[in-house]
Every structure is written in structure tokens, then in C-alpha cells.
C-alpha positions as CSV (number, residue, x, y, z in Angstrom):
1,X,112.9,127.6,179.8
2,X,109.7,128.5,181.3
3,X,107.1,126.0,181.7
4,X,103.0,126.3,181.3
5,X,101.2,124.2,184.3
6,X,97.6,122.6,183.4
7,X,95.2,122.0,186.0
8,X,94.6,118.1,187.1
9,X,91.3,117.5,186.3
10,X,89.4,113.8,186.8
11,X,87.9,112.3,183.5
12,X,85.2,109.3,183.8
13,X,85.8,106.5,181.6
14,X,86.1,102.7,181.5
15,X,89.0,99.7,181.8
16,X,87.9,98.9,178.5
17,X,87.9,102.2,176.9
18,X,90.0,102.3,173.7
19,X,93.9,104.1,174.0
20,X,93.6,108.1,173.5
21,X,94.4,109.0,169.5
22,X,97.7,109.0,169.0
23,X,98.9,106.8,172.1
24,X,101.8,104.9,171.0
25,X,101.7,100.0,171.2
26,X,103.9,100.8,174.3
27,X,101.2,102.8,176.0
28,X,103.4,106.4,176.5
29,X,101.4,108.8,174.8
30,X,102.4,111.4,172.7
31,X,104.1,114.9,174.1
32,X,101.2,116.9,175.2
33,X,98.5,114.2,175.3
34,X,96.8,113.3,178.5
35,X,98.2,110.4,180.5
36,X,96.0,107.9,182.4
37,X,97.1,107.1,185.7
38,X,95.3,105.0,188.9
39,X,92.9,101.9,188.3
40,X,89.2,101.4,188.9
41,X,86.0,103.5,187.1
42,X,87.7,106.7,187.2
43,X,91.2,108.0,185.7
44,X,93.2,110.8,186.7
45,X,94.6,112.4,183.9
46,X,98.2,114.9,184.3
47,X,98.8,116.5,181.2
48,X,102.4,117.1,180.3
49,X,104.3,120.2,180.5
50,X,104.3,122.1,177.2
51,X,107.6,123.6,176.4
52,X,108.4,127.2,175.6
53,X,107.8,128.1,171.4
54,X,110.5,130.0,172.0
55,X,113.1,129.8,168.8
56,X,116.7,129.4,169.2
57,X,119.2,132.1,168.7
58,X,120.6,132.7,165.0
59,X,124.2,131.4,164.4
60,X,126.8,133.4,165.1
61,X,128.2,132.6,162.0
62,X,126.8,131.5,158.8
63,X,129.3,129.2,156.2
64,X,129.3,131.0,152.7
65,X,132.0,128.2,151.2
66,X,133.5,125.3,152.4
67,X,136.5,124.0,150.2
68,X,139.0,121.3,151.1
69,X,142.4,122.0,148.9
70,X,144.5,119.4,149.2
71,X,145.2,116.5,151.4
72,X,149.0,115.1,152.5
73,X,149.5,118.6,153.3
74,X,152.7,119.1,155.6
75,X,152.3,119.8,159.3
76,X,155.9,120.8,159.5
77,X,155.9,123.3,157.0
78,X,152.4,124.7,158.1
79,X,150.8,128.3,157.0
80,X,152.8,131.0,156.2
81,X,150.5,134.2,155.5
82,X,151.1,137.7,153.7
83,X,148.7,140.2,152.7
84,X,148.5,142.7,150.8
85,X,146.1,145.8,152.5
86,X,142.7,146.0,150.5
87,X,144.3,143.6,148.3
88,X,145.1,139.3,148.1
89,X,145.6,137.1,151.2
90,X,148.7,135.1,150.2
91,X,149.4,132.0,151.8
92,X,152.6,129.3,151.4
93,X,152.3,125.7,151.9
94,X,153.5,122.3,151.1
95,X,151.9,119.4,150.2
96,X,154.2,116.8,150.8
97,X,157.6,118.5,150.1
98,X,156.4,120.6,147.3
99,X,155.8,123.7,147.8
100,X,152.6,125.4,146.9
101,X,150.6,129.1,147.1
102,X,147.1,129.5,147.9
103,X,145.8,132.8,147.3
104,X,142.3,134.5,147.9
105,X,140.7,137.8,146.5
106,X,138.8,140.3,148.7
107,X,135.4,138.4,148.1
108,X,136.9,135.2,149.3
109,X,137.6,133.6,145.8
110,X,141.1,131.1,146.2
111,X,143.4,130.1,143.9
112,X,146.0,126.9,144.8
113,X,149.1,126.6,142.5
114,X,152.0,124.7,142.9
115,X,155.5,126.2,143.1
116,X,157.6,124.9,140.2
117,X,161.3,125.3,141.2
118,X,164.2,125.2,138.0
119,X,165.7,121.5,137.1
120,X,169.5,120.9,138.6
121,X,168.1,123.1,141.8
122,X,168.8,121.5,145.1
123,X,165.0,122.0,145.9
124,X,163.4,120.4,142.8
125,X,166.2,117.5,143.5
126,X,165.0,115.3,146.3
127,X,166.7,113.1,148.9
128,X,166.5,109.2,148.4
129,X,164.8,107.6,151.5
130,X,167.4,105.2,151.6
131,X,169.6,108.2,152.1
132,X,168.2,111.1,154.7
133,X,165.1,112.7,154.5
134,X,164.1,116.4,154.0
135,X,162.3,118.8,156.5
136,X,160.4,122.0,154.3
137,X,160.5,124.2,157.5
138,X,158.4,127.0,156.2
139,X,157.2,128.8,152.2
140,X,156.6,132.5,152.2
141,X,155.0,133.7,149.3
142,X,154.7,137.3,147.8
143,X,152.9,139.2,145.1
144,X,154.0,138.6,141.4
145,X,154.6,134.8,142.1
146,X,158.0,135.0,144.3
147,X,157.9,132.7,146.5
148,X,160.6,131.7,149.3
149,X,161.2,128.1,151.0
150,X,163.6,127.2,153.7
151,X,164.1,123.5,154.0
152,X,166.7,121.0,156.0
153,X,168.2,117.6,154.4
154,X,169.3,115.3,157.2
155,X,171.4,112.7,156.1
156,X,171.7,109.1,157.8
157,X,174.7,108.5,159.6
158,X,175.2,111.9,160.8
159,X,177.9,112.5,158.3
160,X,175.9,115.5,156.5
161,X,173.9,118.2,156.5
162,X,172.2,120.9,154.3
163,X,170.3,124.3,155.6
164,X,169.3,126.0,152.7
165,X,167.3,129.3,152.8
166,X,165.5,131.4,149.7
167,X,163.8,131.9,146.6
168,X,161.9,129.1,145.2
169,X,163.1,129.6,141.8
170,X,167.0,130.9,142.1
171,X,170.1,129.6,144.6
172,X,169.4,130.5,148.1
173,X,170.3,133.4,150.1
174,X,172.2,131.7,152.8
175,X,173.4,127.5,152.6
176,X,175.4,125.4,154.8
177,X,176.2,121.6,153.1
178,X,178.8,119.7,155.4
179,X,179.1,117.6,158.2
180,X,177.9,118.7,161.7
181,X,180.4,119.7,164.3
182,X,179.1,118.0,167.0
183,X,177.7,114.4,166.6
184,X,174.9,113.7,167.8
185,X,174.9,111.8,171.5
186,X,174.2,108.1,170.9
187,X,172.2,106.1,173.5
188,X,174.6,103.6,175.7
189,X,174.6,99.9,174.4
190,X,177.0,98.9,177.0
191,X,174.1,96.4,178.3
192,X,172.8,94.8,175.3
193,X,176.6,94.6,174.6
194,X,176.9,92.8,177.8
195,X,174.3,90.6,177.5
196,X,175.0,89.3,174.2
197,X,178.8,88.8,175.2
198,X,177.3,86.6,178.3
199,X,174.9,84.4,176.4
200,X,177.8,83.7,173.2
201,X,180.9,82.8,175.7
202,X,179.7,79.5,177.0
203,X,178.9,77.7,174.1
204,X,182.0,79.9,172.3
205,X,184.4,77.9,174.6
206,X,183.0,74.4,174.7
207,X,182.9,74.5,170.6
208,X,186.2,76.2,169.8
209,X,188.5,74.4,172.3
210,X,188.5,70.7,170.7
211,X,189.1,72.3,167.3
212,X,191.5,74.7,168.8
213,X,193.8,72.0,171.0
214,X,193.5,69.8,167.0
215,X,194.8,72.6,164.9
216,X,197.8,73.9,167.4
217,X,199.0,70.6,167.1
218,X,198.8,69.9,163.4
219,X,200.4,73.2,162.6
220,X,203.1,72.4,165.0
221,X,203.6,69.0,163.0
222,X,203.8,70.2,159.5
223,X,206.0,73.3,161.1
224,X,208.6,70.2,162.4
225,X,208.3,68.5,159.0
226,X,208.5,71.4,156.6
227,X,212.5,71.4,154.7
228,X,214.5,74.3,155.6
229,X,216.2,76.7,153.0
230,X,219.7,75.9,152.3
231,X,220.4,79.3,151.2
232,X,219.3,82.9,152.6
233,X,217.4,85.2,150.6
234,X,219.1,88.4,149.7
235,X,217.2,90.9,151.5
236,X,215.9,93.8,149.3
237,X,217.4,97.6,150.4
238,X,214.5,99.6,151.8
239,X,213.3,102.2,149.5
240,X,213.0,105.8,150.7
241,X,209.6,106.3,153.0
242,X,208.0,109.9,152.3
243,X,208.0,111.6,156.1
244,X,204.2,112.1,157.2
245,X,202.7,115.7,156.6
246,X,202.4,117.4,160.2
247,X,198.4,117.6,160.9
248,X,197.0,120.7,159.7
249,X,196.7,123.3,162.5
250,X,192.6,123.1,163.9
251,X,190.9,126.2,162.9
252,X,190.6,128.8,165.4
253,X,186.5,129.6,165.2
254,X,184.7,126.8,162.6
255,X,180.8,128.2,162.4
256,X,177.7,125.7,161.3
257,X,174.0,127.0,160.1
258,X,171.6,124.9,162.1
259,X,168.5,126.3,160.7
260,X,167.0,129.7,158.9
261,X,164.4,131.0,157.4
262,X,163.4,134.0,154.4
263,X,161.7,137.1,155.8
264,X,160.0,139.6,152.6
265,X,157.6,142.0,153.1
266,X,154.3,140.9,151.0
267,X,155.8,142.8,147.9
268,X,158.8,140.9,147.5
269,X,161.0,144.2,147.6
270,X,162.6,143.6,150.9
271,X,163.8,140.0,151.8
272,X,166.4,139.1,154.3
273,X,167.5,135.8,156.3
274,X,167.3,134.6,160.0
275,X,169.6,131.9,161.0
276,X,170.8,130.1,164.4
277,X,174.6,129.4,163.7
278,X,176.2,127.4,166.0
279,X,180.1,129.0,166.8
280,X,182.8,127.0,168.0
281,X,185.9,129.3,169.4
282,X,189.2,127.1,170.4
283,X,190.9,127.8,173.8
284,X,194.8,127.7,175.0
285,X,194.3,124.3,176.2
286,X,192.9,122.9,173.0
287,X,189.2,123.1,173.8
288,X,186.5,124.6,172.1
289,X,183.8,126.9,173.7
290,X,180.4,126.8,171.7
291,X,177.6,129.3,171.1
292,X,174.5,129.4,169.5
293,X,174.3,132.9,167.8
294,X,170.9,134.5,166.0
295,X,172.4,136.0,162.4
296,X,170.6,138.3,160.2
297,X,171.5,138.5,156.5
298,X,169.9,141.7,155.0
299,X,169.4,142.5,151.1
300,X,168.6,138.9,149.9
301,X,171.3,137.8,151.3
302,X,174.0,139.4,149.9
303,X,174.7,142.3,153.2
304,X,176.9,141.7,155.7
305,X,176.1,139.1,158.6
306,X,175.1,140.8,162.0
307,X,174.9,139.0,165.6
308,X,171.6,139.6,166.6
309,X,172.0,137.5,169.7
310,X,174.5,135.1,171.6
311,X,173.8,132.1,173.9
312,X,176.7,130.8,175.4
313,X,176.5,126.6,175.7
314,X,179.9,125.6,177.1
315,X,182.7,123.4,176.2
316,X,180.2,119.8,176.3
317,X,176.7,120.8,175.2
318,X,174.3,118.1,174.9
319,X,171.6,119.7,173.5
320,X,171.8,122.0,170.6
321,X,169.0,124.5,170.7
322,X,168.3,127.0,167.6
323,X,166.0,130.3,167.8
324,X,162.9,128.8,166.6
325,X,160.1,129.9,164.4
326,X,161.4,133.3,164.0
327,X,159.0,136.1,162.5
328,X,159.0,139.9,161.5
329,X,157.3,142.5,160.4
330,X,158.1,146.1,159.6
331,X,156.4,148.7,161.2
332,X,154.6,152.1,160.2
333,X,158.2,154.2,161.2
334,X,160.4,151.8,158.9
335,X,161.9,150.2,162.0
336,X,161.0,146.1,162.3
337,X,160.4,144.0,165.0
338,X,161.4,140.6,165.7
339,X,160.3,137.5,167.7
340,X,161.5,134.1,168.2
341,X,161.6,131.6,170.6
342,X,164.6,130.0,172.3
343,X,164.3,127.4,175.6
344,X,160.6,128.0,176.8
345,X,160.9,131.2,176.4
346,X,159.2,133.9,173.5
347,X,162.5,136.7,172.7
348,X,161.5,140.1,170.7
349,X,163.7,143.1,169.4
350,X,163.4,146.0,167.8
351,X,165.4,147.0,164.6
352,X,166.1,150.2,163.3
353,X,165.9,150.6,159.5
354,X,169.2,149.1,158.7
355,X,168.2,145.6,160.9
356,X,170.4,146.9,163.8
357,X,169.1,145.9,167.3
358,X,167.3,148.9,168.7
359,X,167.1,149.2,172.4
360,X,166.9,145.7,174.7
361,X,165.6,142.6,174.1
362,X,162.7,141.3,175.8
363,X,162.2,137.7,177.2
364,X,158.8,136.7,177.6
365,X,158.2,133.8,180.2
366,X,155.1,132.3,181.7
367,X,154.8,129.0,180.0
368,X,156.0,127.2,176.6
369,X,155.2,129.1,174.0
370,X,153.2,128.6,170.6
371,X,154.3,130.2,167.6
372,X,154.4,133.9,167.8
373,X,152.1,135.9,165.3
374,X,152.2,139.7,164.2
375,X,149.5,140.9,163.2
376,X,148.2,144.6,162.2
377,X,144.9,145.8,164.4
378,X,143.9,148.9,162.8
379,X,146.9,151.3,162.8
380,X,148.4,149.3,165.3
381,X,150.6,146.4,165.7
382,X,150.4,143.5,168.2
383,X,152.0,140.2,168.9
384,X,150.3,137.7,169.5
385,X,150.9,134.0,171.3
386,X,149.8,131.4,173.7
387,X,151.6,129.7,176.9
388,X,151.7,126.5,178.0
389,X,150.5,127.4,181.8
390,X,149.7,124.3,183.2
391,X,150.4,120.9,181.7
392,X,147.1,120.6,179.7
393,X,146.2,123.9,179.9
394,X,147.4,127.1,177.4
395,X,146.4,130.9,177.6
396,X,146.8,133.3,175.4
397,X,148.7,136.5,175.3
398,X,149.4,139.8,173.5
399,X,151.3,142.5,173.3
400,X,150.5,145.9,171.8
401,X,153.9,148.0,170.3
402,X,153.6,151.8,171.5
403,X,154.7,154.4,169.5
404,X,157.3,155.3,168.8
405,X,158.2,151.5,168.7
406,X,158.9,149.8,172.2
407,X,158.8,146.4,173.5
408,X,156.4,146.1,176.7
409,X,157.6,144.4,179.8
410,X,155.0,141.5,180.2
411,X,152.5,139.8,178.0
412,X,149.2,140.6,178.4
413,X,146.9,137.5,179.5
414,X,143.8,137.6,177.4
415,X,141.0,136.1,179.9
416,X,138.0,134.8,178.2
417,X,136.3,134.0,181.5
418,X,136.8,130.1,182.5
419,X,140.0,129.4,183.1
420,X,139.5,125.6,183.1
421,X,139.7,125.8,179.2
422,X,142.8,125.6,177.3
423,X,143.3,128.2,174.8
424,X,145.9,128.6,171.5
425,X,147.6,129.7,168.6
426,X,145.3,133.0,168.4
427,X,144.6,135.2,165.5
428,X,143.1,138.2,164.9
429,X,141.4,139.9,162.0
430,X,139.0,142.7,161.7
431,X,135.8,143.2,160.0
432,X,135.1,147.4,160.1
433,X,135.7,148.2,163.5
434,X,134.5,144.7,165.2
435,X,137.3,142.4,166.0
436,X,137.4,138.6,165.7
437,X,139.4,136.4,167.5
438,X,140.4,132.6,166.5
439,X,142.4,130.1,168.6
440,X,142.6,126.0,169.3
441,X,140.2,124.9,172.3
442,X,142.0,122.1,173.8
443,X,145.1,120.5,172.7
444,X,147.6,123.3,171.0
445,X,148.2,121.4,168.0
446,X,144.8,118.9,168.1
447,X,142.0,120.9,169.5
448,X,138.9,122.4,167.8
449,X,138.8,126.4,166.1
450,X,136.9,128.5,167.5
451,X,135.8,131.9,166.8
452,X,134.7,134.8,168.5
453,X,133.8,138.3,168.8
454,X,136.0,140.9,170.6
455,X,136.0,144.1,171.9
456,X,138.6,146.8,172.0
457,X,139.5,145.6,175.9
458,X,140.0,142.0,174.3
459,X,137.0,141.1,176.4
460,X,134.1,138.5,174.7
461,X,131.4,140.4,172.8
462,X,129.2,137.8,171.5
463,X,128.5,134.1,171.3
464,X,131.5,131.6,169.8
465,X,131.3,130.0,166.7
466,X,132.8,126.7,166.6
467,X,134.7,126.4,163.1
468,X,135.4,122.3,163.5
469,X,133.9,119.7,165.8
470,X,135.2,117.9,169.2
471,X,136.2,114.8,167.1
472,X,139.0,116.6,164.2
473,X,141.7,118.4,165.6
474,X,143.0,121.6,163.9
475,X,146.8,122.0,163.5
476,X,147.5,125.3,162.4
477,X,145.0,127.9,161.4
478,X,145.3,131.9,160.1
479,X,142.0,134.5,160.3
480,X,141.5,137.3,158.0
481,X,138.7,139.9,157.5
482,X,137.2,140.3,153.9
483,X,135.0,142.4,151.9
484,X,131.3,142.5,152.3
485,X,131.7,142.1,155.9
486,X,133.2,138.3,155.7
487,X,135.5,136.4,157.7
488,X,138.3,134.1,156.0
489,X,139.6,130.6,158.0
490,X,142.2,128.6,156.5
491,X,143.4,125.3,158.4
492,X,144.8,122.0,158.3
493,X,142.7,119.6,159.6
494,X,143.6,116.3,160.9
495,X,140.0,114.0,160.5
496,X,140.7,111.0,162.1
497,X,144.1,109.5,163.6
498,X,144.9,107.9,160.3
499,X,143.5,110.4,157.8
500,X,145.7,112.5,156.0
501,X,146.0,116.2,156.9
502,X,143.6,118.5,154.6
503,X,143.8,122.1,153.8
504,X,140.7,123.6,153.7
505,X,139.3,127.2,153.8
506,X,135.8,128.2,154.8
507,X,134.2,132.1,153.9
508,X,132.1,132.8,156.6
509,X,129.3,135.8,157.2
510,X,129.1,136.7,161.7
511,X,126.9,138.8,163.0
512,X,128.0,139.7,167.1
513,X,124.6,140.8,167.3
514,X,123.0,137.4,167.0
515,X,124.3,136.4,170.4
């Protein structure tokens, strides 16, 4: 900021001589005035530097409408958006373990309604605390009020489990209620066992052998003393025992859902499952081999099941991994693709029109990653992520599908200049031609949002707006471009360490230009 220097100039005056106007008890003067300096008859007076009149820059982004929705709102289940093009943003929550739709028109106007499902339904029917708890994974809403949720009741004890997967007001598309196959690993209590047995033997033994050495020799007394029989007792004739049934023969494969989740495109008219099923196959010597396989369930369910993918896990796994967070999206050829994310690592296919794998599947490495988001850029589509590259550090990535349809070799590392920062969950929306992007600054799931202006290389083209402050941390967020040249954000916000997590939306008008 530039700087005007006055000239020192030497005023006459007295000890005695009354404080300048304005001069403040503690004898600093106002900014600007003229301080007095040195002793004696004369003063020499230093004015102080007059700062620049310079204004600030404009915000980036100004807030049209703030609006908190609800509070409790489920982490777990998070945001799971459709939209309709030049039509609603549609977006499935839960608030608690109910599920609920929030929808917004083109000028930014937002509607939250809960999702009622029937009476007798295993999702209007809740678990007992005293007996499990239930996980609402994800609820994926579509126009004309259907609505989807895919949920998981864990039962205490191990001894059941329910995976249920589909519409919101009907019986699901794909179910699993039993008990687990494997049980879970249970920590070793050998030394608390051993410890406990230590401390109860000593004083065990000193009380119980007095009584012990009394009591074997009054029952050998009364035994000595007690008449015997003078006659036998007839002995009954044994009745006829019923010969045990043999064991029934152990099945040769024995399958168990470990989680799923409803895919629709946003008009409902296509809907289909994901599921990782865990497959146990038993060998000559009376083993089992287990595999995790990805399953696809097309037409609501009701086609035929199709491997997608197998991961072989041995005869003893310990850990039982599932294909998480899937997603998909169909593309402008009718063909879909598909992304999930198994062991650190993002996997992606593309399927023809019938949900067949077409071509290979990619494995993305590099890092952890966050949940994987496809999103429409123009007439194009793109995947989008972020990594976990260093311990506290993510970076996000991108891929853009060619056409015809194929799956690039790498991600694509967006740089944003300062690698120091941590960046995350990303999202992209467009406003006419400019594109915005959104992601967490610091901690994935705890940072602040952040918005920002784009250009086609995916290089910065403008000044950040930050959407929250240092001291809330943002959980999950989604970005979409409105009507009247507006941006949409819609996030749950943790406030404090103790608050309960809010949804809230905010409508906000950016100019890049500003910057």
C-alpha cells in the first residue's frame, strides 16, 4: 500500500502549552495528527504516515439467502443429489434415521419434506436400542416424489443382520436378513482372564478348604449311617431311543449381501442395485474359499444378478472389505459408467446399455480416496475426487470421459498453486460458460468450503470465496449453477464439537471479475 511522506518541520511552542485537539488522556494522538517529540522550548513534530484511500476489492461472492433446514441431520447418510437439466435440484437426506427430500427451483427457492414410508414396512419399523442399531447409508430421490433409501440393521451379538435396498414407499429391490457368515474377530481376554484367575485363587483356597475337609466328612458319616434296601428295585426295560439324524450336508457356495445401494436416473424410469456379496465356495478338504464380489441388479431389481467384479480373500479373512460408496451415471450414448472404491483405491467401468462391463476396469491409486462424484461439464462428463496424498494433506483429481466412452489411464491432479494446502470433496457447477469449483480446505470431512472460479484448463480464474469460517467444519457439500446467474451450496455443517450437524443452503451471486 503506498505511503505519502510529510516533511519534518520544527514548530515553536511551550512545556506548558495545552495537548493538540483531539490528543487522547494517554498522550498518543490521533492517526494523522502531529506528534511532539524532544524536550526544551522547541518541538519537533513527525507527522504520521497517511494510508492509501484506496477501497478494497468487491466480494467475490455476494449471499442472496442463507437458510438452515434442519439440525440432527445424519453424517452417514449425507447428500445424495439429482437434477433435472433446466429443471429442480433434488437432494436426499436424513435427519436422524428418517429420510427426507429437499428440493430447489431454478431461482433458488427450497422445499424440505419428509419421506413417509407405509406402516408394517421394515423402514418405517425401527430397531430398539437395546437391540442393534440402524445405519441409513444413503436416500436418492427423483421427480414425482420416488424416493430410494438403502439402510443396514446391525444387531447386538452378532447373531443378525439386515441389508436392505429400495424404494421408500414399496419392499426393497434386493434384502439379505440372517446371520453373518463370518463372526466377527473378538479381541483376546486371555490376560484379564489371567489376572482375575490369579487374584480369586488365594483367598478361593484358604476359604473353601475348612468347609470342604467338614463337609467330606459329614457326608461320609450319614453315607455309613444311612439303612440299606432289603429288596432290589425292578429295573425298568429301556424304551426304544430314536437314532440321531446324520448332519445335513454343508452347502456347497452360501452368499451374504454386506451392503448396497439404489441407482435411478433423476426421472425415476431407470433404477437398478449395487451390492458387495460376500461368496463362500467349499473345497475337497472341507474348507471354504471366500470372495467379495460387486453385483448389479438391473430393472428394479427384478433382472438377473451379474458379477461386476471379484476379489478373492482366502480361506481366513480378517477383514471383510465391501466396494464402497458406489455411484453412476448414464452417459449421452446410453452406455453408464461406474465408480467405487475398494482398499485405498478409486475402481471405474464402463457399461454397455444392458449394464454389461464394457472394456477394462480402471484402478485409480495415489492416495485414499474421498467419495467419487460425476458430474456433467457442459456436454461432457467428468469424475471427480480427492486423494489422501500425504497424511494431512488431500489433492484433488479428475477425469474427463472421451468419446466414444473410455476410461483414462491416470487421474488428473488439479493444482491450485500451493501445495501446502489440503484440498477435498470437489464439485463443479457451471454458470454460462464460467466454471465454479467447491472443495473442503483442510480436514476432508472438518475443513472450511471454499469456492472458486475456474477456467477451462482447471486453472484459478479469480479470487476464492470462503462459504464457512476457520472455526465450523463442513462435512459434505454439493454445488450447482442456477438461473439468473446464481450459485447453489448445500452442506452439513458441524458448529462446534458438541453442536448438532445443520443442513443449510445458501443462494449466492459471483462475479470472477471482481477479483
Amino acid at each position: 500500500m503506498a505511503l505519502a511522506m510529510l516533511a519534518v518541520v520544527g514548530l515553536m511552542g511551550c512545556p506548558e502549552d495545552p495537548p493538540p485537539p483531539g490528543a487522547q488522556p494517554d498522550g498518543n494522538a490521533p492517526r494523522g495528527a502531529a506528534v511532539p517529540t524532544g524536550s526544551g522550548s522547541g518541538t519537533r513534530v513527525i507527522a504520521a504516515p497517511i494510508e492509501s484511500a484506496k477501497p478494497p476489492p468487491p466480494p467475490v461472492c455476494e449471499v442472496v439467502e442463507k437458510k438452515i433446514w434442519a439440525k440432527h441431520v445424519n453424517s452417514r447418510t449425507g447428500i445424495t443429489a439429482l437434477s433435472l437439466p433446466g429443471s429442480a435440484v433434488m437432494l436426499g437426506v436424513a435427519v436422524g434415521v428418517r429420510p427426507h427430500q429437499l428440493t430447489f427451483d431454478r431461482n433458488g427457492s427450497g422445499r424440505l419434506r419428509r419421506l413417509q414410508a407405509p406402516k408394517g414396512s421394515s423402514l418405517a419399523t425401527h430397531i430398539d436400542r437395546k437391540d442393534g442399531v440402524r445405519h441409513l447409508q444413503r436416500v436418492t430421490v427423483a421427480a414425482g416424489g420416488r424416493a430410494f433409501a438403502d439402510y443396514r440393521d446391525k444387531y447386538k451379538g452378532g447373531l443378525r443382520r439386515r441389508i436392505a435396498c429400495g424404494p421408500t414407499d414399496g419392499e426393497p429391490y434386493v434384502v439379505f436378513d440372517g446371520k453373518p457368515l463370518i463372526a466377527p474377530k473378538k479381541k483376546s481376554r486371555k490376560k484379564s482372564r489371567k489376572k482375575a484367575k490369579v487374584a480369586a485363587t488365594p483367598s478361593a483356597k484358604v476359604a473353601a478348604t475348612p468347609s470342604a475337609k467338614v463337609a467330606a466328612k459329614a457326608v461320609a458319616k450319614s453315607s455309613a449311617a444311612a439303612p440299606r434296601p432289603r429288596f432290589e428295585i425292578a429295573k425298568k426295560p429301556l424304551t426304544a431311543v430314536a437314532k440321531p439324524r446324520p448332519p445335513k450336508p454343508a452347502a456347497k457356495i452360501v452368499r451374504e449381501m454386506r451392503d448396497c445401494r439404489t441407482i435411478s436416473d433423476p426421472l425415476a424410469k431407470d433404477r437398478w442395485s449395487v451390492a458387495s456379496e460376500l461368496v463362500g465356495e467349499l473345497q475337497p478338504d472341507g474348507a471354504r474359499q471366500w470372495k467379495m464380489d460387486l453385483v448389479i441388479k438391473a430393472d428394479a431389481g427384478k433382472g438377473a444378478k451379474r458379477v461386476i467384479h471379484s476379489v478373492d480373500m482366502g480361506a481366513d479373512p480378517t477383514r471383510l472389505f465391501t466396494f464402497e460408496a458406489p455411484v453412476a451415471t448414464t452417459l449421452a450414448d446410453g452406455s453408464y459408467v461406474l465408480a467405487a472404491r475398494y482398499r485405498g483405491r478409486l475402481l471405474s467401468w464402463i457399461l454397455d446399455a444392458n449394464k454389461r462391463p464394457k472394456g477394462e476396469m480402471r484402478a485409480y491409486g495415489g492416495g485414499y480416496p474421498g467419495l467419487p462424484r460425476l458430474l456433467a461439464d457442459g456436454g461432457s462428463s467428468t469424475l471427480w475426487t480427492s486423494q489422501k496424498a500425504t497424511p494431512k494433506r488431500w489433492q484433488l483429481g479428475m477425469l474427463r470421459l472421451a468419446s466414444p466412452p473410455e476410461l483414462p489411464r491416470a487421474l488428473h491432479v488439479v493444482d491450485l498453486g500451493n501445495k501446502d494446502v489440503s484440498r477435498a470433496e470437489p464439485t463443479l457447477a457451471r454458470v454460462g460458460s464460467q466454471r465454479w469449483l467447491s472443495y473442503h480446505e483442510g480436514p476432508r470431512r472438518g475443513g472450511r468450503l471454499v469456492v472458486m472460479p475456474i477456467d477451462a484448463k482447471l486453472d484459478q480464474a479469480g479470487r476464492r470465496h470462503l462459504v464457512t469460517s476457520a472455526d465450523s467444519a463442513v462435512y459434505e457439500s454439493h454445488m450447482f449453477g442456477l438461473d439468473g446467474g446464481k450459485l447453489l451450496v448445500v452442506y452439513i455443517l458441524r458448529p462446534g464439537p458438541k453442536a448438532p450437524a445443520e443442513l443449510v443452503s445458501e443462494v449466492l451471486r459471483c462475479d470472477v471479475k471482481s477479483g
